[in-house]
N, C-alpha and C positions, 0 to 999 in steps of 0.2 A: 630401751632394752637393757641397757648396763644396768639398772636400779630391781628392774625383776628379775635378772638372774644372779646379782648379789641377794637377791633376799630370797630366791630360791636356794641358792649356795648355802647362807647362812642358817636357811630351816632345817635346809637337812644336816648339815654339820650336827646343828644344835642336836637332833633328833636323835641322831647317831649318837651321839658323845653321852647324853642323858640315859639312853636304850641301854648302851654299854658297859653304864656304870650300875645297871639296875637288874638287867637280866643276865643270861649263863652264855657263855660260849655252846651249849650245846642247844638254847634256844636260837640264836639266829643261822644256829646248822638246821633244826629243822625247818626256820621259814624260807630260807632260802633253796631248798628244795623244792618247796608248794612252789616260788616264784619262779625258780626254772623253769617247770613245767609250762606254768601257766605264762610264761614266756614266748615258749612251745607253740600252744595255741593260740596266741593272739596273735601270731605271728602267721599261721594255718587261716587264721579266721581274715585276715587283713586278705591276703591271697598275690598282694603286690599292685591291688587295684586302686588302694587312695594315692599312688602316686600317678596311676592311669587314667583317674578322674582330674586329678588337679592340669592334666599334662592336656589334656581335651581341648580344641577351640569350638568346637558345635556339640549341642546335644548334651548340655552340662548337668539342667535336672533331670534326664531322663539316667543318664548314666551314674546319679546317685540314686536315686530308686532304684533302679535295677541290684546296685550293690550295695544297698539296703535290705534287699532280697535275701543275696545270696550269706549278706552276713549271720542275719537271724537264721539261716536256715545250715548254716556251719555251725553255730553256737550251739544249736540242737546235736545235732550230731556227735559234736566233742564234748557234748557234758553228759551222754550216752556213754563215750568211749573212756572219759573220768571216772565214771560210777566205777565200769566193770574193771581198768586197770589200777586203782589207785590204790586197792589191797596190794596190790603186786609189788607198787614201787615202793612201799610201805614196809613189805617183807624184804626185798632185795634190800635197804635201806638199817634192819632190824630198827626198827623205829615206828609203833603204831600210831602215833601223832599223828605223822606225814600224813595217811589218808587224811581223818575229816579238816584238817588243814589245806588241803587240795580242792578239796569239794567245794569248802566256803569260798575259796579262793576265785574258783570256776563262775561265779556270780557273776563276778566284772564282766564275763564274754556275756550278758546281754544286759548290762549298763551302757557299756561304750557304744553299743548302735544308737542308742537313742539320742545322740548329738553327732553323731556320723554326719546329716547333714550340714547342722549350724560349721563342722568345724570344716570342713573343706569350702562352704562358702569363705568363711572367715581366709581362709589360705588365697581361694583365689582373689580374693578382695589386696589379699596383702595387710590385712587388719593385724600387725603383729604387737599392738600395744596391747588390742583387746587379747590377744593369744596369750600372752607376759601375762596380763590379768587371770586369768583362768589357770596358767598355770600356778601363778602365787596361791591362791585361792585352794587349787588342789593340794599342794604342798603345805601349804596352812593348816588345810583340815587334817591332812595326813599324819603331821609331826604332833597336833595338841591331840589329837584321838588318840595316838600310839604312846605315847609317853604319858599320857592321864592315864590308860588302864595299866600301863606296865607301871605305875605306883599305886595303885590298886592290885597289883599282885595278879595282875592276867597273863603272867608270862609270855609263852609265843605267842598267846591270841592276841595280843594288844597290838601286835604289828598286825594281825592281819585285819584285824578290826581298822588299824590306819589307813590300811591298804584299800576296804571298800568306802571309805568315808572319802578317801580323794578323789577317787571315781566317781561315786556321786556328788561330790562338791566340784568337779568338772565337768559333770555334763549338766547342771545345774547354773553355772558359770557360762556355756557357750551357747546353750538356749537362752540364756539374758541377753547374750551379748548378739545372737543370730538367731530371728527366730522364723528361718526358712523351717517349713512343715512339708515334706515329702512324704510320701507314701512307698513302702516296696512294691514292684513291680516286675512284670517278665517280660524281659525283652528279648526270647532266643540268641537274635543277630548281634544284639547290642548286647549280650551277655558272653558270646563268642571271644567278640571283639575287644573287649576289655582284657578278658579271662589271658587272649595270646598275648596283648601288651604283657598283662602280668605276671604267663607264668616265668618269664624271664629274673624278674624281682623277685618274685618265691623263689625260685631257687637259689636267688643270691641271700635272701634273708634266713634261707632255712640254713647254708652253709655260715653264714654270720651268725647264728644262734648258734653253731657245734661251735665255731672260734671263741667266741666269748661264754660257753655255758655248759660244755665237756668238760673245760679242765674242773670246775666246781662237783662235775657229777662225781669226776673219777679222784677226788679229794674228798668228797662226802663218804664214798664207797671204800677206799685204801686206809683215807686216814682218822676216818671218825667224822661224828659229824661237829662235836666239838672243836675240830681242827679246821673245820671247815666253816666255824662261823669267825676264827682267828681270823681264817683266811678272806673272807665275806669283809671283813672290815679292816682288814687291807685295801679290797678291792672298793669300798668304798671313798675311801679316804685318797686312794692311788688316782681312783678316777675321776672324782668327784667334779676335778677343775675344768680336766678338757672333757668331758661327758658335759657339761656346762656348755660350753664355747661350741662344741661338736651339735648340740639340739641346737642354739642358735643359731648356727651357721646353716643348719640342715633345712629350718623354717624358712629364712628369710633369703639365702642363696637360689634352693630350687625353685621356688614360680621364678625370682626374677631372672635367674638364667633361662628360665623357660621360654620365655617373653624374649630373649633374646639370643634362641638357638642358633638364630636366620646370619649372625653377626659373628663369623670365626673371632676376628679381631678384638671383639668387645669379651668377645667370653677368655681371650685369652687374656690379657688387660683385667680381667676381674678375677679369675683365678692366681694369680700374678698377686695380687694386691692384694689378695683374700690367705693367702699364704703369709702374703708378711707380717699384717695385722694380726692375725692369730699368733705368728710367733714372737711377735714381740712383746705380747698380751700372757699369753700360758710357757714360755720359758722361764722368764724369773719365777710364775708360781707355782710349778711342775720341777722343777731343779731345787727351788729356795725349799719346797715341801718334801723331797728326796733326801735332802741336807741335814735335815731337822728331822727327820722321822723319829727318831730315838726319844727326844726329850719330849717331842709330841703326845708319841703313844704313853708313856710313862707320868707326864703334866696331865694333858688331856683325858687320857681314857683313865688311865689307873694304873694301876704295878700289872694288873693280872692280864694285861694287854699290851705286855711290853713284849711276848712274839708276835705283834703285827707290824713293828716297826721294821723290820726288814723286808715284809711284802710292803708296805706303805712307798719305802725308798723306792724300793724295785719298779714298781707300777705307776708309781707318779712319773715316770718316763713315757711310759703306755697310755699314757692319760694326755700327753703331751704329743705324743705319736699319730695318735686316732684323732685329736682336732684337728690338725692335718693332712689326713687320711678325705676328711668330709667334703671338704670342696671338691678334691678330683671325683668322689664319687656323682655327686651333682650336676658335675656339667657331664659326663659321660651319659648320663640320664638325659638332661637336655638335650642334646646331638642323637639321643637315639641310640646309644650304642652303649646298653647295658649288657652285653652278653662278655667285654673287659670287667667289669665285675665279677662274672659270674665266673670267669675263668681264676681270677685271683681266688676268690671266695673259695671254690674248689681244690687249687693248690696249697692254702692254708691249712684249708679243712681237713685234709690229705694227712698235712704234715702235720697237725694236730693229733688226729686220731691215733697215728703211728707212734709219737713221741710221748705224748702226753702220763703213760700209763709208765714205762719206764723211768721217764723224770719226779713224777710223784713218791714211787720203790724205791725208787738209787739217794732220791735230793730234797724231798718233802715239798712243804710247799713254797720253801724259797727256790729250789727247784722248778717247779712249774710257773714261778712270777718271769724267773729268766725265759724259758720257754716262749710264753706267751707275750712277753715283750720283744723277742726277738721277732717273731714271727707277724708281729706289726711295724715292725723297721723296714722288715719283708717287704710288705702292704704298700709303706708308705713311697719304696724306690719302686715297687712295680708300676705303680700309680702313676708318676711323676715320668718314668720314662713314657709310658702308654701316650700321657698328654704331653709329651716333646714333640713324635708323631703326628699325631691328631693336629697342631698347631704348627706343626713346619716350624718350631724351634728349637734351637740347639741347648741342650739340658742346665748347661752352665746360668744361661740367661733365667729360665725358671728358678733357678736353688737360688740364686747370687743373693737377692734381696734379703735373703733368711739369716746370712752371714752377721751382720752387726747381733742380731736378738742372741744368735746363736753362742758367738765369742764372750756375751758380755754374761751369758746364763754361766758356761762353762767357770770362768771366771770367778763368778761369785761363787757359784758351788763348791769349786775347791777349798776358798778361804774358810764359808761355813762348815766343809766337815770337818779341815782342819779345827776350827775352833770349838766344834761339839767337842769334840775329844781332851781338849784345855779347858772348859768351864764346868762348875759344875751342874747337873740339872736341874732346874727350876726355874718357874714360872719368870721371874724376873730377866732372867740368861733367854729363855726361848720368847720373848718380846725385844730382848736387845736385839740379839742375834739379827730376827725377823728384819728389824730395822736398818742394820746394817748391812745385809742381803741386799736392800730394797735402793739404800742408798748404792752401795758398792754397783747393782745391777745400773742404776739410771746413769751413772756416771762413766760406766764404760762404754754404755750406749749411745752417750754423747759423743764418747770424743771418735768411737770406730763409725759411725756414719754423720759425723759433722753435724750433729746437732737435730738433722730430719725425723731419726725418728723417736727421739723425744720430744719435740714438736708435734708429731702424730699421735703419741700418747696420751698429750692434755689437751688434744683436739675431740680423741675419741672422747676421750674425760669428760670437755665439758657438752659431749654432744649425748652422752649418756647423762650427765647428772645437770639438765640445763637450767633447776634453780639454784646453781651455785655461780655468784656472780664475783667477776674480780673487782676490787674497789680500787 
């Protein structure tokens, strides 16, 4: 898993970085609108039921036909409700693009059933090499599609032309790799039954789409939509890492917590341990990448991308926050008891709506990076108390392990900003720098937990990258 999500990482970086040096701030304001949306309804079209299928012990092919059904027959529906609203958001937007950008977008919602089966077999198999595979594969096609027409002069459409080519190069990729053949089917009872597991999850997922996809609307709408692809590639770069760490975690955590709902003990011992690995893993590169923002944006992207560097700093916290965030939501799911979700997801969403629109007016959009960062710090102590509870442990014992990762991140950070501010920028400075983050970080790490969990580091290391052999 470590070598396909580095080279997941790497694609998109590269994609981004190439994109950003080639098209306008107001192109990836208008594609990230079409992707909002269609955010929206993929989200609608899910309904909360792949996690209701994967979560099943009886009745496994029957309950993906059935929600094979239901998906093709929501995909209808919402690209009915595309046609007739996407002039609208088009107009609200002043931007005629937005529609047939929306439209072509809406294709994917009857791509993605067509491997609907292969990929939740693949899940409950636990097959997450082939899953790594298909995603590389998507990301692949995605990053050479997108950046060969946007040097071709395809402006926004190059992204969205990336956008269907990954899709199809993923459900392409999971039919190789599973080539279970379901049929959609009606099952009343068994469509019941699913539907109540999930509509619990819809609504946590529809509340998770306003937290992470309102402040972008109401950034597109306030401050332009130029400002809003500034801001888009902030939120790329911010998140990039633990959005990384956060999908692994999410694949490989929920079956096997699933598998082991029946075991308080074990699940608590895995959340526990699934906390500390994560942060020992995305602090040095969520702090070292907050550190370094400035010379990044101005190295990496260009001069004319040097207002992303302070949502970059800002949100690579939030990036670090949310992979964190993922494990409690997982075992709350396993145990049954996603309605702590839904209550967070609500309370967020809440204080989202309400604040959002004044932080935008008063503070721009490094205004809304604070916002929505804080608002995940929210997430992460709600979480973490909820599963103190849930585990009859005392909260101290949960956090404690997180301490070494945490001090030794803190640590270097400081040193790094101080030192952006004494060097000058370029290419040569922001490779040092990087380097001496990296050492500074492993060296504190050492000596604040005796050595354990940098030992767990070149463990993870060599268990992710195992043809590299020590001599």
């Amino acid at each position: 898993m470590g070598i396909s999500q580095a080279a997941i990482m790497l694609l998109s970086l590269l994609s981004v970085t190439i994109l950003a040096r080639v098209l306008t701030p107001e192109d990836f304001g208008i594609v990230t609108i079409g992707a909002l949306f269609m955010a929206l309804f993929a989200t609608i079209q899910d309904f909360g039921i792949g996690h209701a299928v994967v979560q099943r012990d009886t009745r496994i092919e029957d309950s993906i036909s059935v929600m094979l059904f239901l998906r093709w027959i929501i995909a209808g529906i919402l690209f009915v409700a595309i046609v007739v609203f996407s002039p609208m958001i088009s107009d609200f937007y002043g931007n005629p693009a937005i529609m047939p950008v929306i439209i072509v977008m809406s294709v994917n919602l009857f791509i993605q059933p067509i491997a609907f089966s292969s990929y939740i077999m693949l899940v409950r198999k636990l097959e997450f090499s082939k899953l790594a595979m298909v995603a590389i594969v998507s990301s692949a096609a995605t990053t050479f599609v997108s950046v060969g027409f946007a040097l071709l002069d395809f402006s926004y459409w190059s992204i969205v032309l990336g956008s269907l080519s990954g899709t199809v190069a993923s459900v392409f990729a999971m039919r190789y790799y599973e080539k279970t053949r379901l049929r959609p089917r009606i099952d009343k009872k068994l469509m019941r039954e699913l539907m109540g597991f999930g509509m619990h999850l819809l609504i946590n997922a529809l509340m998770v789409f306003v937290i992470f996809s309102v402040d972008q609307m109401v950034v597109g709408k306030v401050l332009g939509l130029a400002i809003l692809g500034v801001y888009y590639i902030g939120l790329r770069f911010g998140r990039i890492l633990g959005q990384q760490i956060s999908e692994t975690v999410n694949r490989v955590l929920f079956p096997t917590m699933a598998r082991i709902k029946d075991s308080m003990e074990r699940l608590k011992i895995g959340y526990v341990q699934s906390l500390r690995m994560i942060a020992i893993v995305v602090v040095p590169l969520s702090m070292g990448l907050s550190a370094l923002s400035l010379p990044l944006a101005s190295v990496v992207l260009g001069q004319r991308w040097v207002a992303a560097s302070a949502p970059i700093a800002i949100i690579a916290f939030q990036g670090l926050l949310l992979a964190l965030v993922t494990p409690a939501a997982n075992v709350l799911i396993s145990v049954g008891k996603p309605k702590y979700m839904s209550i967070e997801a609500s309370m967020v969403a809440t204080a989202m709506v309400v604040a959002i629109y004044p932080a935008a007016t008063l503070f721009g959009i490094n205004g809304v990076c604070v916002l929505t960062t804080s608002l995940s710090l929210g997430a992460l102590v709600y979480y973490v108390n909820v599963l103190s509870r849930v585990f009859k442990e005392r909260l101290i014992e949960i956090v404690r392990p997180m301490a070494p990762p945490l001090l030794s991140g803190f640590v270097m950070y400081a040193v790094l900003v101080l030192c952006v501010f004494l060097v000058p920028t370029s290419a040569f400075w922001l490779v040092t720098l990087s380097l001496l983050g990296a050492g500074l970080y492993l060296g504190v790490l050492h000596l604040s937990s005796k050595g354990r969990d940098v030992r767990d580091i070149l463990g993870l290391f060599k268990k992710s990258f195992p043809g590299r052999q020590t001599i």
